[in-house]
DRENGUFI-319090 format. One record per residue (C-alpha): z, x, y; residue number from 0; residue in one letter. Coordinates in nm, 2 decimals. Each point is the difference from the previous one (the first is absolute). Layout:
% DRENGUFI-319090
Z:X:Y:NUM:a
...
***
This chain:
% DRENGUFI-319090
0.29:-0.02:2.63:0:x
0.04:-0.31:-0.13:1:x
-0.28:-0.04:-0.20:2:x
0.03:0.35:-0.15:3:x
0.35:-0.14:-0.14:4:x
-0.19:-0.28:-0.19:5:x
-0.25:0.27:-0.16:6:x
0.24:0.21:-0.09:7:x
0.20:-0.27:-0.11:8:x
-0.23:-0.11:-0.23:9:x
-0.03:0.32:-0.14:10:x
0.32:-0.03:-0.12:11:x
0.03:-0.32:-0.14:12:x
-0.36:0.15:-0.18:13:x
0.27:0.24:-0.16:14:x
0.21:-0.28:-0.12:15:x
-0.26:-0.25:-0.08:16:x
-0.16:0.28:-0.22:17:x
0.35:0.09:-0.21:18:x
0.04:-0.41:-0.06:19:x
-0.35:-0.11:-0.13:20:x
0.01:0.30:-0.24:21:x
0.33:-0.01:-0.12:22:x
0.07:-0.37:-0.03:23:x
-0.39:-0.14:-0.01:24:x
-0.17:0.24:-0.15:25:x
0.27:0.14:-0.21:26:x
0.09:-0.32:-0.12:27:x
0.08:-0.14:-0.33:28:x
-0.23:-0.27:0.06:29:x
-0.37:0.06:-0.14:30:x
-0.10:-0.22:0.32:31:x
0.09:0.30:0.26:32:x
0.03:0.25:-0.25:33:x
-0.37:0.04:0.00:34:x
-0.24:0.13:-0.25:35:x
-0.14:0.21:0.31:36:x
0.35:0.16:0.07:37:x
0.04:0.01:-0.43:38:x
-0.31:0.23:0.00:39:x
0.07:0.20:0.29:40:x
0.32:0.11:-0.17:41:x
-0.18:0.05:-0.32:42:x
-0.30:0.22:0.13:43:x
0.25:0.13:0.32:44:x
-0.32:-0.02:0.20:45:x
-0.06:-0.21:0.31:46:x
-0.23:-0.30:0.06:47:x
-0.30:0.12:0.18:48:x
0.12:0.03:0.38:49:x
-0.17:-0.30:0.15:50:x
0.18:-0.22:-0.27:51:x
0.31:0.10:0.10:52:x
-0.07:-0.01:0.34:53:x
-0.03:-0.33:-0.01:54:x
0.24:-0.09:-0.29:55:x
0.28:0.17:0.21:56:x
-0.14:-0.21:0.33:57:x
0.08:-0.34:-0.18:58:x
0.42:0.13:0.08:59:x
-0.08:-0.02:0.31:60:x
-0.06:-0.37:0.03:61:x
0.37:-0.13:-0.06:62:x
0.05:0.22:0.38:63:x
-0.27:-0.05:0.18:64:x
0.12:-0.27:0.25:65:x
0.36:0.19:0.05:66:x
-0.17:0.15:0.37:67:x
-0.14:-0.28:0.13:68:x
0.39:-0.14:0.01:69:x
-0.09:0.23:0.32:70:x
-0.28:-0.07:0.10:71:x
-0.38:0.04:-0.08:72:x
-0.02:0.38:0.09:73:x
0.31:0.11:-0.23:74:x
-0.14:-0.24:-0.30:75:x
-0.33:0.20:0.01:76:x
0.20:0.32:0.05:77:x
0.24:-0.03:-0.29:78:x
-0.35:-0.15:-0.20:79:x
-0.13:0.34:0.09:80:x
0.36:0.18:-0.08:81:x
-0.05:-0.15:-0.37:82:x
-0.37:0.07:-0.07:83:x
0.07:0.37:0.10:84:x
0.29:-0.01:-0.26:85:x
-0.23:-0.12:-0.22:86:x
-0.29:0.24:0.04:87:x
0.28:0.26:-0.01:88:x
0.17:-0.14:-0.32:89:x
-0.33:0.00:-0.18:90:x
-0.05:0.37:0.08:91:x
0.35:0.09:-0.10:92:x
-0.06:-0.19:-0.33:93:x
-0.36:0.21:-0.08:94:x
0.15:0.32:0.11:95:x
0.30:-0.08:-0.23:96:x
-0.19:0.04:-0.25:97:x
-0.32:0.19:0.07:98:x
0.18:0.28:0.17:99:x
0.37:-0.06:0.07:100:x
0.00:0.37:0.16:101:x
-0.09:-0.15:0.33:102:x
0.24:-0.30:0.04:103:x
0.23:0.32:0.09:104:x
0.29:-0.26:0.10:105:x
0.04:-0.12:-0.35:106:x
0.17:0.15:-0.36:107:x
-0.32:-0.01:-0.19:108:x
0.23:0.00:-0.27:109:x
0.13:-0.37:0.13:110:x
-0.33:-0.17:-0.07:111:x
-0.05:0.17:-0.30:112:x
0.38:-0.17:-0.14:113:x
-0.16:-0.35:0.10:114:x
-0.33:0.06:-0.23:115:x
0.21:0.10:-0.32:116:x
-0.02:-0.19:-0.32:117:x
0.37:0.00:-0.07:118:x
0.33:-0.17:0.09:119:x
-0.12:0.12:0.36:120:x
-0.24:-0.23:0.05:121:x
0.01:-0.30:0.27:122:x
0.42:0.14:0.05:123:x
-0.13:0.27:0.25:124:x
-0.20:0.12:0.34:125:x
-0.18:-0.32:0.15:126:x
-0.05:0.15:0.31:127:x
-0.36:0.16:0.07:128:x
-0.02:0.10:0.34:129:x
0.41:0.12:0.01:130:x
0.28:-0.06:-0.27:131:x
0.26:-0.11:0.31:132:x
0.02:-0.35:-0.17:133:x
0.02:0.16:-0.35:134:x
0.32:0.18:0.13:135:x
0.13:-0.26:0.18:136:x
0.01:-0.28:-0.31:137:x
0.08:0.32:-0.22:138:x
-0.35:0.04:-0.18:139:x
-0.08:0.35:0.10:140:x
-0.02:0.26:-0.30:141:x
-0.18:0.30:-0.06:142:x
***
């Protein structure tokens, strides 16, 4: 029971983690996180090939990866295991998105397609990938 809390946990701090790198690292006004990666992604609106973001997405991970073993070594290696399968499930979001936004079912297609549009829209709006709960929280959501 326990350890299920620290996977699941993990999920949601994936959910988090994900709405703050994009809107305040990658989204940045700084050219150092604004990168030329994420500048032509929003050009082109297509993804990196899927093992690049894989493990592009996998380095948000790192700031979290000793929160479990505050527990002990089980959790640690649970909550690791909780963020990877974010991960692998934020990467497949993120193709989907934009390869065939009819099966992430959950999500306004619409709502992606605001975050890719060359206009006063861009970097304001939709961070979120996997869900836009963040984006309504912090007031971002539009569609």
């Amino acid at each position: 029971m326990v350890y299920g809390i620290f996977f699941f946990s993990a999920l949601i701090l994936g959910t988090l983690a994900e709405y703050v790198f994009h809107r305040f690292l990658l989204h940045s006004k700084s050219k150092f996180y604004w990168t030329r990666n994420h500048r032509l992604h929003h050009k082109t609106n297509i993804p990196d090939p899927f093992w690049g973001e894989l493990v592009f997405f996998s380095t948000g991970t790192l700031p979290f990866i000793w929160i479990g073993f505050l527990y002990d070594w089980v959790a640690g290696l649970t909550f690791i295991g909780g963020g990877l399968t974010y991960v692998l499930l934020l990467t497949v979001v993120h193709q989907l998105c934009h390869r065939a936004p009819q099966y992430v079912f959950w999500l306004n297609p619409n709502a992606h397609r605001v975050h890719h549009e060359h206009s006063e829209n861009a970097n304001k709006y939709n961070f979120g990938i996997v869900t836009y709960f963040w984006d309504r929280v912090f007031g971002t959501y539009k569609i």
